[in-house]
MIDOSE-1310 file (N, C-alpha, C; in nm, 2 decimals, decimal comma, always signed):
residues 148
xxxx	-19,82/+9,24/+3,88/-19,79/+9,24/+4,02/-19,90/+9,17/+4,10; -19,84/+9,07/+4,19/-19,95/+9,00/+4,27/-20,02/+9,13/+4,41; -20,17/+9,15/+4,40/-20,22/+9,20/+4,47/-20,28/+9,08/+4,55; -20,29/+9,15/+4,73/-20,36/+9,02/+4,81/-20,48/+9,08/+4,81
xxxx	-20,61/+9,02/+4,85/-20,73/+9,03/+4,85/-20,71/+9,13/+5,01; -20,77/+9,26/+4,98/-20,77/+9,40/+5,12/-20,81/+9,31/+5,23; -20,95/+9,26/+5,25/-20,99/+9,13/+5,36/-20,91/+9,04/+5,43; -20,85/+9,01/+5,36/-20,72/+8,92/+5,35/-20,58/+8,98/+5,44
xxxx	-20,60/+9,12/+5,36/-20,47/+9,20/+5,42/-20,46/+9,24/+5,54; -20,63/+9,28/+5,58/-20,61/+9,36/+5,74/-20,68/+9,29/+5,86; -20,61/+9,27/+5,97/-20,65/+9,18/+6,08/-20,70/+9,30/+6,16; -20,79/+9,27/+6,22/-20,84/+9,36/+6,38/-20,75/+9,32/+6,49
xxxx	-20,75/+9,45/+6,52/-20,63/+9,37/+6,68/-20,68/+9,50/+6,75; -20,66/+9,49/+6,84/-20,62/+9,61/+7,00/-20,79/+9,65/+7,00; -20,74/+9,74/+7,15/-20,89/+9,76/+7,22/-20,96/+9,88/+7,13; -20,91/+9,95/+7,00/-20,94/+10,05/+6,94/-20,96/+9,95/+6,78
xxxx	-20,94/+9,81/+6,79/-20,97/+9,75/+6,66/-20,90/+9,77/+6,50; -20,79/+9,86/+6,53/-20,71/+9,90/+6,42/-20,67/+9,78/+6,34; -20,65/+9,87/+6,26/-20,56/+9,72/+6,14/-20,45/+9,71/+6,13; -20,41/+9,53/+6,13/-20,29/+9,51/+6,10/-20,22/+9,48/+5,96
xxxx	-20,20/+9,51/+5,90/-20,18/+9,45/+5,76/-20,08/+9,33/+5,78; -20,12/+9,30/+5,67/-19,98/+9,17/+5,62/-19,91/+9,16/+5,53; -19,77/+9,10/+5,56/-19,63/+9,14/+5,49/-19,67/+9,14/+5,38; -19,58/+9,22/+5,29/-19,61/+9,25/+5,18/-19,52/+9,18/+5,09
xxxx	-19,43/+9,06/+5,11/-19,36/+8,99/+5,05/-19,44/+8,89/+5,01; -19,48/+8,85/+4,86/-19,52/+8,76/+4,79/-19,49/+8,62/+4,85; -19,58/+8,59/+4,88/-19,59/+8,44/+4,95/-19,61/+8,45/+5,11; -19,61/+8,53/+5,13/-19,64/+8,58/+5,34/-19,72/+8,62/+5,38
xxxx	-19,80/+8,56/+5,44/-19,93/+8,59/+5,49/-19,93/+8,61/+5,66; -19,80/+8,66/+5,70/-19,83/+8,73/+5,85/-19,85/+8,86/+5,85; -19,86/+8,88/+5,98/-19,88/+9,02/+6,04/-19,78/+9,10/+6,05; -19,77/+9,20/+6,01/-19,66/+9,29/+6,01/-19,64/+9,34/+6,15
xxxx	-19,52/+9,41/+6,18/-19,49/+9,41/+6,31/-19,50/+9,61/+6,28; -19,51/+9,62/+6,45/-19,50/+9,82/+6,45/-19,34/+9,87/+6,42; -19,34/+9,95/+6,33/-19,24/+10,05/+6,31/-19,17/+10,16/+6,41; -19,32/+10,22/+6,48/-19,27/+10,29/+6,59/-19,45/+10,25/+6,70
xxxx	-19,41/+10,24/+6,78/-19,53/+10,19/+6,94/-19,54/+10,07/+6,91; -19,59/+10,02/+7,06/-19,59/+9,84/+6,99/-19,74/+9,79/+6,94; -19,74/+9,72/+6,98/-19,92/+9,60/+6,88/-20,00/+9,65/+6,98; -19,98/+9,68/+7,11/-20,11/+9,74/+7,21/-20,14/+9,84/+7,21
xxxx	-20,07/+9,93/+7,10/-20,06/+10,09/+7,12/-20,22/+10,12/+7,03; -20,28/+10,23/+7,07/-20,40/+10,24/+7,02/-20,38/+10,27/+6,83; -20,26/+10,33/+6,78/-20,25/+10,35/+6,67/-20,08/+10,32/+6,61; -20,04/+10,22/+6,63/-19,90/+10,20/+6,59/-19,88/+10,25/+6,43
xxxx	-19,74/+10,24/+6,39/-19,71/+10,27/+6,26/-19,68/+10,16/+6,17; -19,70/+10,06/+6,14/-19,70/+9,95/+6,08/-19,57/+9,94/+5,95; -19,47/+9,83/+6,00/-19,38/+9,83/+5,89/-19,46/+9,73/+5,75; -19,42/+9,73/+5,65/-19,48/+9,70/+5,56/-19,43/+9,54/+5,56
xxxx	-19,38/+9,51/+5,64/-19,32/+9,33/+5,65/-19,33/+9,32/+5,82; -19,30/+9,16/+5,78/-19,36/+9,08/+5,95/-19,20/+9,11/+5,98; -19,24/+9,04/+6,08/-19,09/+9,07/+6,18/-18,96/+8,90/+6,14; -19,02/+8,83/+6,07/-18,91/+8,73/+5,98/-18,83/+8,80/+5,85
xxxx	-18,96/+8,83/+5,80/-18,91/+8,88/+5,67/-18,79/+9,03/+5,70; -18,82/+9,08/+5,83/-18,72/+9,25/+5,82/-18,60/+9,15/+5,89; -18,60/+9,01/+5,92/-18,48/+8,97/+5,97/-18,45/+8,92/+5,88; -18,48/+8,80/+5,78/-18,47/+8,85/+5,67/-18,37/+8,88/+5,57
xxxx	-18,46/+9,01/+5,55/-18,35/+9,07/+5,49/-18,23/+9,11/+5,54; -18,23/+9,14/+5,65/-18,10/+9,16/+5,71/-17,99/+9,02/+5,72; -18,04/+8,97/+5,68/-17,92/+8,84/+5,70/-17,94/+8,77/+5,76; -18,01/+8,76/+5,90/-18,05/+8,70/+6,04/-18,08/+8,53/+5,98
xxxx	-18,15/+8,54/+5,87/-18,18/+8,40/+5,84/-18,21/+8,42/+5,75; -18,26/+8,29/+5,64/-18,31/+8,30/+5,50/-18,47/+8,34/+5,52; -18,51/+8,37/+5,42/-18,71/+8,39/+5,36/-18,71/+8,26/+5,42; -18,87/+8,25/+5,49/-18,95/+8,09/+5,50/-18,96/+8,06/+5,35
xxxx	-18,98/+7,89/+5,33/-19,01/+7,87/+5,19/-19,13/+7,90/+5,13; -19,09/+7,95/+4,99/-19,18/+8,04/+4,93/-19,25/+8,09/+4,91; -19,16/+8,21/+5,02/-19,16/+8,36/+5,02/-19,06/+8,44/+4,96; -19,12/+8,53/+4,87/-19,03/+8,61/+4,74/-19,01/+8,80/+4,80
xxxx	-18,91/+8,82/+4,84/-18,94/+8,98/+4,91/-18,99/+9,08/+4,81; -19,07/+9,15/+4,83/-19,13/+9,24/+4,73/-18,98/+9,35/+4,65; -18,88/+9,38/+4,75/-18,78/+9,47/+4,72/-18,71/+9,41/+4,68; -18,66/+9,45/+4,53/-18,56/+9,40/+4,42/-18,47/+9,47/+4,46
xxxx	-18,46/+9,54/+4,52/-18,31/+9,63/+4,52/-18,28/+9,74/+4,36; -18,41/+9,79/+4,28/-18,37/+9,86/+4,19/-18,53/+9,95/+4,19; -18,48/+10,07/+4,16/-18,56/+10,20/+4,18/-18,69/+10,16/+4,01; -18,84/+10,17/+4,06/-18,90/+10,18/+3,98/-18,93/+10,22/+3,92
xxxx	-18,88/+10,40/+3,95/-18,92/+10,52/+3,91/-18,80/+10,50/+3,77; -18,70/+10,46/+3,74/-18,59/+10,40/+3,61/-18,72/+10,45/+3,49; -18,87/+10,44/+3,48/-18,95/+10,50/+3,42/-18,99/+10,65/+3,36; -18,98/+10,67/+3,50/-19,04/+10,85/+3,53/-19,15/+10,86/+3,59
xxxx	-19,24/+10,75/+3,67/-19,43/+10,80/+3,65/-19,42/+10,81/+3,75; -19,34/+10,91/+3,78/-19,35/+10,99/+3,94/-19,36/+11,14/+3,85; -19,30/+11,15/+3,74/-19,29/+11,28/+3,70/-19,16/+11,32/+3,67; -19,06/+11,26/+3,73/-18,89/+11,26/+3,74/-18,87/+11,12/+3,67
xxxx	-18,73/+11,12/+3,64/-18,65/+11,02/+3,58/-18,56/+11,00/+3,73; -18,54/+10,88/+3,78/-18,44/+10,84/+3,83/-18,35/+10,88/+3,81; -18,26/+10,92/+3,91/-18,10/+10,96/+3,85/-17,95/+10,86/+3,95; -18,04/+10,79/+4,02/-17,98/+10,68/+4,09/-17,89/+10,61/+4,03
xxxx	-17,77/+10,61/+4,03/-17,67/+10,51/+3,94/-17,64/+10,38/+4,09; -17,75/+10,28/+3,99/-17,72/+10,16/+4,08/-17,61/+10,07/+4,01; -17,55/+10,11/+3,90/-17,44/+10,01/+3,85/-17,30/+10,02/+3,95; -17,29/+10,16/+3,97/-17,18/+10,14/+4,10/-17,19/+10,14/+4,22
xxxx	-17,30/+10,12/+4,22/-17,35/+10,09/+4,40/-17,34/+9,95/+4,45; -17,26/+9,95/+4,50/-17,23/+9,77/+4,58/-17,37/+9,70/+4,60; -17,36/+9,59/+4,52/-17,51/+9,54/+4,50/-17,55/+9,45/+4,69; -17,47/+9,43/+4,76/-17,52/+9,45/+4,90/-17,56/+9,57/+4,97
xxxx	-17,57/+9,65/+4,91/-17,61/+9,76/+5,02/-17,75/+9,75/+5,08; -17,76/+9,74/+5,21/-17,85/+9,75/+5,21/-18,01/+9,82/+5,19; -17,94/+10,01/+5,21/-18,00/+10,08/+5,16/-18,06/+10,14/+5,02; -18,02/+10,03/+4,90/-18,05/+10,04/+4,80/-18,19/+10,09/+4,79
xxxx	-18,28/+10,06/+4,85/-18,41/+10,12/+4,79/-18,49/+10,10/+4,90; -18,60/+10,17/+4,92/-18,74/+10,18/+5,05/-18,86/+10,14/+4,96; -18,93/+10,11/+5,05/-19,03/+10,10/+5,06/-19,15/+10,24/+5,04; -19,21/+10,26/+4,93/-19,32/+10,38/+4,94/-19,44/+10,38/+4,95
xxxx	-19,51/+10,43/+5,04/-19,62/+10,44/+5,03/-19,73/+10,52/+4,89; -19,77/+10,45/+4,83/-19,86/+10,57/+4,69/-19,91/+10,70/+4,74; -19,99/+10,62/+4,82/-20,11/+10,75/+4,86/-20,04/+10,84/+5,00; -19,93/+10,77/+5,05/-19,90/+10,85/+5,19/-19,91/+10,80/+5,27
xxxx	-20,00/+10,71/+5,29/-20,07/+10,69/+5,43/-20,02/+10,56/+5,46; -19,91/+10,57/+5,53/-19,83/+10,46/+5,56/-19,85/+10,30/+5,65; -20,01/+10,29/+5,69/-20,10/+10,21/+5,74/-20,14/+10,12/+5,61; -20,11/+10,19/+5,50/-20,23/+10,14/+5,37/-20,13/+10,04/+5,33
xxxx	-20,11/+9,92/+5,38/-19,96/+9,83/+5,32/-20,01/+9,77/+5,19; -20,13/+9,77/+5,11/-20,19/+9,69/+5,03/-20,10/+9,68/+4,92; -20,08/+9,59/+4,86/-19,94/+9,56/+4,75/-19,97/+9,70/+4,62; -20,16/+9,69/+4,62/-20,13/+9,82/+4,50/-20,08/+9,91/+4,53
xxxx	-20,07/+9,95/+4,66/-20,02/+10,13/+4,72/-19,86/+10,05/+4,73; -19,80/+10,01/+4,71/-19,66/+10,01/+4,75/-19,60/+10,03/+4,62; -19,47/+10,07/+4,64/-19,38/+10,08/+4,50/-19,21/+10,12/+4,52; -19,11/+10,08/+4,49/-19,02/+10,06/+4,53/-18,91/+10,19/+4,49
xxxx	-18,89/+10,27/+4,55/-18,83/+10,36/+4,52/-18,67/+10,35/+4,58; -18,60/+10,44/+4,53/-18,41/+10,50/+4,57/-18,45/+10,55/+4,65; -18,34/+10,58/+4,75/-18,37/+10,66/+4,88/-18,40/+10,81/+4,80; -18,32/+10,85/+4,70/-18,35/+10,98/+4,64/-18,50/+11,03/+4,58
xxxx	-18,51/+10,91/+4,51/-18,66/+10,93/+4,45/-18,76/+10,91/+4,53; -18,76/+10,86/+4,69/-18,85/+10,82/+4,70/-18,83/+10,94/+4,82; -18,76/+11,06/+4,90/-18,70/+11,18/+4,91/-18,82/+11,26/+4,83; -18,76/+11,26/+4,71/-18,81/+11,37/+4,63/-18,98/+11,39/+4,61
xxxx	-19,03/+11,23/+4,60/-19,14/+11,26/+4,61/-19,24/+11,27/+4,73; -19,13/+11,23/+4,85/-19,24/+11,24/+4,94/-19,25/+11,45/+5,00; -19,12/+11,48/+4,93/-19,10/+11,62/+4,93/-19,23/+11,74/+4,88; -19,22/+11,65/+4,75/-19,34/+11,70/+4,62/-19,46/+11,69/+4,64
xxxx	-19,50/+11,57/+4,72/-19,64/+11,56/+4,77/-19,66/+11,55/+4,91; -19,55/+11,65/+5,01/-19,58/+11,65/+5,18/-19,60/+11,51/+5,23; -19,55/+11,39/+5,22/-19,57/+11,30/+5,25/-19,47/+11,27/+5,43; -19,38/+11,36/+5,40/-19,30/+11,37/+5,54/-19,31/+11,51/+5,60
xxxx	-19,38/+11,57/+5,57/-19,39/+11,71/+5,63/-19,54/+11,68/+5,73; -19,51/+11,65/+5,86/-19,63/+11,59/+5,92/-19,63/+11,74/+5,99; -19,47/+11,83/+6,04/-19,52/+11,93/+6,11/-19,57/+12,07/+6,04; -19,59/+12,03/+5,92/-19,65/+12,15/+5,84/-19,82/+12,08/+5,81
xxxx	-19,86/+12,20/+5,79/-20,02/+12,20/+5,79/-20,10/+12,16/+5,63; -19,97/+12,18/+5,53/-19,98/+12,14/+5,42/-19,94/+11,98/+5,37; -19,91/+11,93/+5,49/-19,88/+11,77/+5,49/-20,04/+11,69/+5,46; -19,98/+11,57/+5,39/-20,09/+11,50/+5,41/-20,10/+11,39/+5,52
xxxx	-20,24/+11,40/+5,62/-20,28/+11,35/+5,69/-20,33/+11,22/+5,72; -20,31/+11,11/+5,76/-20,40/+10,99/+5,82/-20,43/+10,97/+5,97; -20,47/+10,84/+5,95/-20,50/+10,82/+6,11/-20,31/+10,76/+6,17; -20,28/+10,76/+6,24/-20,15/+10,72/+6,31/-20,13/+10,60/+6,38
């Protein structure tokens, strides 16, 4: 798997100097755009892709040339080294869907766009483990924490 150099990855921006990462599609070296607040907000949520690449994939237009999207559309966990075996049956799933698979953060911390922390999970698998390790439980006290 192509990792970008971290330096490389995160830009300074806003009056609090946060990081921006950059897309995470092989061959794109922009700035990702915010998920939720915008680019002036002191701590936005950063989507793991620029704002071409989430159009994109949606159809709006093709990848700039050669840019490769990191999401195949098939669950990685098909292994287990989450702990579970997939149980996603993507042979009958209409291979346009768009919800075929998300985007995961490893560690949680959904700021950390670095290509090693990402990994491509089913909506189910990637559910279950954010279940297992409080990765969505922000309003329990047992969740795990970052900066926002």
């Amino acid at each position: 798997m192509l990792v970008k150099n971290l330096d490389k990855q995160c830009n300074l921006h806003g009056p609090n100097m946060s990081i921006r990462p950059t897309c995470c599609n092989h061959g794109c070296e922009k700035p990702v755009i915010p998920m939720t607040g915008k680019i002036s907000d002191p701590s936005p949520r950063w989507r793991p892709v620029c704002g071409h690449c989430q159009a994109a994939n949606y159809g709006k237009h093709p990848y700039a040339k050669g840019v490769t999207p990191f999401v195949t559309g098939t669950c990685s966990n098909k292994d287990g080294h989450l702990g579970f075996t997939c149980w996603t049956d993507f042979v009958s799933m209409p291979k346009d869907y768009k919800g075929r698979t998300q985007i995961d953060h490893v560690d949680g911390n959904p700021n950390h766009n670095d290509l090693s922390n990402l990994d491509e999970l089913c909506q189910s698998c990637h559910s279950y483990k954010g279940q297992r390790s409080g990765d969505h439980n922000g309003w329990k006290r047992s969740s795990r924490r970052f900066n926002k």
